[in-house]
KOLRO-996131 format. One record per residue: residue in three letters; x, y, z of N, C-alpha, C, CB in turn. Coordinates in pm, whole numbers, plus 50000, padded with zeros to 5 digits. Last residue first. Glycine has a CB too. Example, Ala and Ser with C-alpha at 12.3 -4.5 7.8 and 13.67 -1.06 7.14 Angstrom:
BEGIN
SER512854977550708513674989450714512905000350787514084994050572ALA513194943150780512304955050780513204967050780511314955350905
This chain:
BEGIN
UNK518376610965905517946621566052517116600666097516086644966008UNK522036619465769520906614465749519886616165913521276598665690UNK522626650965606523066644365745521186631465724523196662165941UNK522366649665258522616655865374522846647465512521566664465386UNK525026668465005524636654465099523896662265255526516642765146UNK525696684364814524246681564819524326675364958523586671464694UNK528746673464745528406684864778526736693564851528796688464664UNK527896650164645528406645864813528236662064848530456637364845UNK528016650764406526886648764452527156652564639526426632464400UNK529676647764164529946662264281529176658064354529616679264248UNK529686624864043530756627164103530386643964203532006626763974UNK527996629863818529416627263758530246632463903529806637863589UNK525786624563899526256616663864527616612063814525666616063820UNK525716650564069525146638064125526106626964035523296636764099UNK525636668763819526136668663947526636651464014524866676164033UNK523416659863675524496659863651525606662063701524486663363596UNK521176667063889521586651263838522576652463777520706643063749UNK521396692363879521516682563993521706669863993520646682564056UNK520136703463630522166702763670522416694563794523046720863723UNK518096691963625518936688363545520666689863581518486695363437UNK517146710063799516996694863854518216690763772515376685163818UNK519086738463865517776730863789518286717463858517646730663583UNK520336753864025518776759163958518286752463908518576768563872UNK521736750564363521656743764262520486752464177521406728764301UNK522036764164614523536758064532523146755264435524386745764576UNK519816779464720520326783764607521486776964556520566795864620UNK518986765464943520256770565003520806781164824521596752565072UNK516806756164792516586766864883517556775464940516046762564976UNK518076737964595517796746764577517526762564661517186741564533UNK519116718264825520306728064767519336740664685521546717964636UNK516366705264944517526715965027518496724264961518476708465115UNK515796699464728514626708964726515556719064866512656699464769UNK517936675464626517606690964560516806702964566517336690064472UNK517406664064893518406666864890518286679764777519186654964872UNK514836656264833514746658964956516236667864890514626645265090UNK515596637964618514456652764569514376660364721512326646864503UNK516896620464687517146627664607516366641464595517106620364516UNK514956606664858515856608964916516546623264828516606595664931UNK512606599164693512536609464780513636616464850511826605664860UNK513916598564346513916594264450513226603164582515166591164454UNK513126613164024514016615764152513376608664288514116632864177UNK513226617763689512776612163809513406608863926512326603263785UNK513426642563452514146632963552513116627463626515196639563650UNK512716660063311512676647363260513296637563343513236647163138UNK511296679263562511046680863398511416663363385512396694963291UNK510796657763800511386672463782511896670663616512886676763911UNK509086637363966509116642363840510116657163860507446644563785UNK509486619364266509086629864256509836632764081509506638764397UNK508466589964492509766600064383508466606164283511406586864253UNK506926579164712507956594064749508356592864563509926591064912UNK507816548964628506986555964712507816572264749506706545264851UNK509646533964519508456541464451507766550964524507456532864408UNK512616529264633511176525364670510256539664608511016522564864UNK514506524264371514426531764508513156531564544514886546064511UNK517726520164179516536511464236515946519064341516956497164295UNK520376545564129519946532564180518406530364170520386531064326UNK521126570964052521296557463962521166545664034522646556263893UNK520546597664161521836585664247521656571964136521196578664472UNK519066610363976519996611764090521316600864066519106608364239UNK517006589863794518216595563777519316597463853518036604163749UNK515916559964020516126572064012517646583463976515626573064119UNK513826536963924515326540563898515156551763926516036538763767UNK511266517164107512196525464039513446530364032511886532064037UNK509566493764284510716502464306510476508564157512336494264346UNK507386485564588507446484964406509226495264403505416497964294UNK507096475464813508136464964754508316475864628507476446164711UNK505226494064921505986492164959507496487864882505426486765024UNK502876500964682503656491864724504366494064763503966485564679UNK500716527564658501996523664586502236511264712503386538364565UNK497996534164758498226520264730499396518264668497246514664656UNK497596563664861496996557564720497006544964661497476563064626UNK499166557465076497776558965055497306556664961497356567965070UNK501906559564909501076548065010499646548265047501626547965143UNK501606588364833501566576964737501236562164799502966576464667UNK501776600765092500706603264987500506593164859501026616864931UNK503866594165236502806589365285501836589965207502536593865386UNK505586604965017505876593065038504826588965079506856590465107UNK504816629665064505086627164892505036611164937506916634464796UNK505846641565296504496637265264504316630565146503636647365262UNK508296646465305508126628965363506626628565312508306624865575UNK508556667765235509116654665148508486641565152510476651165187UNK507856682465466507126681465331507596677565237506706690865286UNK509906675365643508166667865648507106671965519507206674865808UNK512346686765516512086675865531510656670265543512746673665617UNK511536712965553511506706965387511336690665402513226710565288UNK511426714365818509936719165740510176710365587509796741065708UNK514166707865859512986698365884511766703365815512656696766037UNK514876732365746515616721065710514286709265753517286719965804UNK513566751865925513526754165773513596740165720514786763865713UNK514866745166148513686744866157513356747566025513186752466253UNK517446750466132517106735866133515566734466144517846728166257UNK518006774165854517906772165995517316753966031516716785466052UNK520266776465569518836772965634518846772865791518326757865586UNK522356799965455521966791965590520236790365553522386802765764UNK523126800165081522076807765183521596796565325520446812165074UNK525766806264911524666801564899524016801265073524876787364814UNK526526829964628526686826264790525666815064819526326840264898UNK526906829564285526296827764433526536821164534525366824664436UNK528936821664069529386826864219528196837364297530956836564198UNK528396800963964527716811263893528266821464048525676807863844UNK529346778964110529976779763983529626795763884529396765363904UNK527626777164257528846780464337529556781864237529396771064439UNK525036776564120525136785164243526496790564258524766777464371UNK525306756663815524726756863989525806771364041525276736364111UNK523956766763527525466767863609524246763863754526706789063606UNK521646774163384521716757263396523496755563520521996747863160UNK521686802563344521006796963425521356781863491519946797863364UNK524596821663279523546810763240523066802763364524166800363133UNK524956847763428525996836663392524706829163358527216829763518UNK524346876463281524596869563376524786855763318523636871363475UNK527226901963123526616894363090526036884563233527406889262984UNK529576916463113528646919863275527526912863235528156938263329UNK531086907362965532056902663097530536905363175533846914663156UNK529146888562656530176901162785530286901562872530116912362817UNK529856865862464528676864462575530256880462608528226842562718UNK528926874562117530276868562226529796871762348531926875962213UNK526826866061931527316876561985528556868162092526016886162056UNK525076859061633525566852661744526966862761770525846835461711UNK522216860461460523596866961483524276859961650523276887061489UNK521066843061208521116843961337522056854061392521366832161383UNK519556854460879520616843760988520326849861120522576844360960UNK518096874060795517106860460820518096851660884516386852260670UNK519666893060741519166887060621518546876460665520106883760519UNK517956926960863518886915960858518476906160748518956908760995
């Protein structure tokens, strides 16, 4: 070749790009059991008790991509360039497992432009 790129036309049995969530890449997406659902839950909540220990503040806050609000520091969690709330990161560590979602990135873009409620969970 001469050193350009070749750029191909994606084919029908091609898989669908990664950054698609689940329901858009037409994966099914997968029952948790409520005992699954709480397991994710208490290993969310540790993120929170783990940074209080270490002395995060109660009061201190941050922005979290997600939901675009203010959110107690305590609990949020890094996913590549986002920063995510506990509430938030609770909610993408459930859609991931259920497979609705593959990246953080499409979860916040989700989230922000409006699909988010699709994620939501029952508050406990």
């Amino acid at each position: 070749m001469n050193g350009h790129a070749v750029l191909r036309k994606p084919h029908a049995t091609d898989a669908p790009p990664a950054y698609l969530n689940a329901a858009a890449a037409g994966v099914p997406a997968v029952a948790l059991s409520t005992t699954q659902l709480a397991a994710i839950r208490a290993v969310m909540r540790t993120f929170v008790d783990d940074d209080l220990a270490r002395g995060v503040a109660l009061q201190a806050r941050m922005f979290c991509h997600a939901c675009q609000q203010g959110r107690a520091m305590a609990g949020f969690i890094p996913y590549d360039r986002y920063q995510l709330c506990n509430w938030c990161a609770t909610e993408y560590e459930v859609a991931r497992a259920r497979g609705e979602v593959q990246s953080a990135g499409r979860f916040v873009r989700d989230k922000v432009f409006g699909e988010g409620p699709a994620y939501a969970l029952d508050e406990e």
